[in-house]
N, C-alpha and C positions, 0 to 999 in steps of 0.2 A: 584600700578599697579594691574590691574585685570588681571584674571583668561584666558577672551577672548585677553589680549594684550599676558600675559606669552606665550598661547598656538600657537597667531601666530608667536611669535619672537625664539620660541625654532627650537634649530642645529639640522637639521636631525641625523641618525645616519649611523657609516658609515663614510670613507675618500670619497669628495666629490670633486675634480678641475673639473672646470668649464672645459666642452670641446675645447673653443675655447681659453684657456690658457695654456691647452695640444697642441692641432695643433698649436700655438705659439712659442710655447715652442721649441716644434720638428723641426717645418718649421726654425726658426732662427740660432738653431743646424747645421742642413741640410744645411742651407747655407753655414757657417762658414767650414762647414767641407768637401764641393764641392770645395769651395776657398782652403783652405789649400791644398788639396790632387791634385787638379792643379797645384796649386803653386808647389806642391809637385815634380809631373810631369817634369815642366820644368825646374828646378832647377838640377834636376836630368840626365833631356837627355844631358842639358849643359854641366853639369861634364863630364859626359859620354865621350862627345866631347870631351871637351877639354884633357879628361887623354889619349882618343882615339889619339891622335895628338901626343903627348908625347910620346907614348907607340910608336909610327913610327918613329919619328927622331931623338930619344934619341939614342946617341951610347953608354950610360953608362946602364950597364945592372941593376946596384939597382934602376936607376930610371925607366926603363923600368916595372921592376918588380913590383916596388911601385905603377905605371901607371894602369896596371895590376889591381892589388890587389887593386887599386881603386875602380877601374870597376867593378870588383866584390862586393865591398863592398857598391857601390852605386846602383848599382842594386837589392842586400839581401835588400839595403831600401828603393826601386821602389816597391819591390814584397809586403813586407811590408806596406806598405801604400796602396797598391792597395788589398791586403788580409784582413786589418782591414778595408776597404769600405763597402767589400762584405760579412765577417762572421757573421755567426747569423742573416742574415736580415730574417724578416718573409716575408712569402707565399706573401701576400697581398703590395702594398703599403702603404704610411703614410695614407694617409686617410681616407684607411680601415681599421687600424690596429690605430686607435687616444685612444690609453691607458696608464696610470699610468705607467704600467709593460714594455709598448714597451718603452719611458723614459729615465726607471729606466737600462734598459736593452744596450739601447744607449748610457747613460754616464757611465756604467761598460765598456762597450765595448771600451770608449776613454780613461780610468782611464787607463785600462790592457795595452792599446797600450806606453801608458810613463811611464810603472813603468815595474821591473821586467825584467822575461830573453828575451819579444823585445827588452825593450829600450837597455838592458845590451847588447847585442849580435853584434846591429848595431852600437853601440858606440866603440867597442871590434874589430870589422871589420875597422872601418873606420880610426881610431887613427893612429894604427899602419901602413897601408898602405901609408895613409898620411906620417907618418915619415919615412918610408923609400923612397918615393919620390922624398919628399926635402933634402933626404943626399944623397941620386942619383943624383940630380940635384947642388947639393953645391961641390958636385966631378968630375963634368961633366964641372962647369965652375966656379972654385976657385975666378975668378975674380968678379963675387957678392957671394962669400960665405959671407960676412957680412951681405946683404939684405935678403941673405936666411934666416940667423942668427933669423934675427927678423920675416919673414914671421911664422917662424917653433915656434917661439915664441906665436905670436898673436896666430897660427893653436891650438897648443897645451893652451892657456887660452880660444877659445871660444868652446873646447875640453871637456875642465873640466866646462867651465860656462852650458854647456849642461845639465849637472848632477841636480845640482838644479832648472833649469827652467825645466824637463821634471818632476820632481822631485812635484815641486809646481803645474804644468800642472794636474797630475796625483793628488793632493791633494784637486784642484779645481774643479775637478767631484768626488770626494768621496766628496766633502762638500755639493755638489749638489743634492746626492744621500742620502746620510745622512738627508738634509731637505726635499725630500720626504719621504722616512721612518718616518720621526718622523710628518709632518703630517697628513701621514697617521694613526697613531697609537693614536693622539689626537684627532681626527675626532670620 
C-alpha cells in the first residue's frame, strides 16, 4: 500500500453519523413514539370510561372508590405520557435540530420515562386502585366472586410482569445510548 492509498483511506477525526442515519434514526423513534402515546391515549380514555360507568352504578362503596382511584391513577398516566412527549423538546423541530446530542438526548428521555420514580409512581397508583375495585366488585355480587377470583389474579401477574418489561424497556435505550457514547469516543 502506498502513501497516496493510506492518505485516501484514512478515518477523519472526530465522531462522525452520517446525517441521513441521524434523521433515520430520530424519524423511526418519532414514529414509534407518536404510535405508542396514541395508543397511549386511547387505552386510557377507555379505562376512563369504563371506571367512569362503575363509579355510577356501583352501590358498593369500595368499588365505587376503587373506580375512583382508578381514574385518578389513569389519568397521573395520561399526564405522564403526555408530559414525557413534550419535556425537553428543542426550540427547533427534527430537522432543524438533526444531532448526535438531540438523539442521545431522546432516548434518555424514553429510558427516564420506564425506569424510576415515573415508572414507580404509576405502577404504585394503579395496583392498588385496581385491587380495591375488584374486592368492591367481588362484594357487590358474591355470585362471580370466583371469576373475580381469577380477574384479580391475571390484574395482579400483568401488575408485576410490568416491572421487568418497563424494566428491560428502560435497559434497551441505555443500550442505545451507550452505543453512541462509545462511538463517539472511538471516532
Amino acid at each position: 500500500m502506498d502513501l497516496l492509498d493510506l492518505w485516501q483511506n484514512q478515518r477523519g477525526e472526530g465522531f462522525q453519523m452520517m446525517p441521513e442515519e441521524i434523521r433515520r434514526r430520530i424519524e423511526l423513534m418519532e414514529k414509534k413514539l407518536r404510535r405508542r402515546t396514541r395508543d397511549g391515549f386511547l387505552v386510557s380514555a377507555s379505562l376512563i370510561m369504563f371506571f367512569s360507568i362503575w363509579a355510577v352504578v356501583s352501590n358498593n362503596l369500595l368499588q365505587r372508590l376503587g373506580a375512583v382511584l382508578s381514574i385518578g391513577a389513569i389519568a397521573y398516566m395520561a399526564r405522564q405520557i403526555h408530559q414525557n412527549r413534550m419535556r425537553e423538546r428543542p426550540a427547533g423541530e427534527i430537522g432543524e435540530t438533526m444531532s448526535v446530542d438531540f438523539l442521545r438526548t431522546e432516548l434518555a428521555r424514553q429510558r427516564d420515562f420506564h425506569r424510576g420514580r415515573t415508572f414507580w409512581s404509576r405502577l404504585l397508583l394503579f395496583i392498588p386502585s385496581g385491587l380495591l375495585f375488584f374486592l368492591g366488585f367481588a362484594q357487590e355480587h358474591p355470585e362471580v366472586a370466583r371469576m373475580i377470583r381469577y380477574e384479580t389474579i391475571t390484574f395482579l401477574i400483568l401488575g408485576i410482569a410490568a416491572i421487568p418489561l418497563n424494566l428491560w424497556m428502560a435497559h434497551k435505550y441505555q443500550r442505545q445510548i451507550d452505543e453512541l457514547d462509545r462511538q463517539k469516543e472511538t471516532a
